[in-house]
C-alpha positions as CSV (number, residue, x, y, z in Angstrom):
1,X,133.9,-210.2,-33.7
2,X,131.6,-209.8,-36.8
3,X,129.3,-212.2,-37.6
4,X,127.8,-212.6,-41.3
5,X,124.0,-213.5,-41.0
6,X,122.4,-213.7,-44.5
7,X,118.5,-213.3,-43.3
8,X,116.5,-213.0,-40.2
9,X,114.9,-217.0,-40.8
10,X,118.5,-217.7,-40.5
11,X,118.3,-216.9,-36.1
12,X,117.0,-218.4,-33.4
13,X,116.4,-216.3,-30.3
14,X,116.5,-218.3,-27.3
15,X,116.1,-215.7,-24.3
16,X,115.8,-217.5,-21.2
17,X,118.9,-218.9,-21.9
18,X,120.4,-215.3,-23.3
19,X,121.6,-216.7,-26.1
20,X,120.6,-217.3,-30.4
21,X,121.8,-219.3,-32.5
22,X,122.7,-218.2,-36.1
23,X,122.8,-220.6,-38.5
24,X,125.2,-220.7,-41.6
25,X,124.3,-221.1,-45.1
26,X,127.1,-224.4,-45.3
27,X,125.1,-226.1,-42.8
28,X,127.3,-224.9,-39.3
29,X,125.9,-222.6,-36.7
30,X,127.3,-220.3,-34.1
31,X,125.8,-220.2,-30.6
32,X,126.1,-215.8,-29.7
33,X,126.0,-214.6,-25.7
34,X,123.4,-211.6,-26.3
35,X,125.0,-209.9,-23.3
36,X,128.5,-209.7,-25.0
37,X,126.5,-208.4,-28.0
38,X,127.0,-204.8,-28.6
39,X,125.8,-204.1,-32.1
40,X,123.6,-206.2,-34.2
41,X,122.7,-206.2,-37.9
42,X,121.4,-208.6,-40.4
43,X,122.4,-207.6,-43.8
């Protein structure tokens, strides 16, 4: 799975809970497990 993040002000990192949220530019936002994460990059 690929997700498209358009700038880092655009994340929030919420490590005790091991998660971020990445929000989208139309208003949604996609809660990611950072342990299923295996490459990362904001473009």
């Amino acid at each position: 799975m690929q997700i498209q993040i358009a700038a880092y002000d655009r994340i929030a990192p919420r490590p005790e809970e091991k998660v971020f949220t990445a929000f989208e530019e139309g208003g949604g936002y996609r809660i990611v497990n950072m342990p299923l994460v295996t490459d990362f990059a904001v473009n």
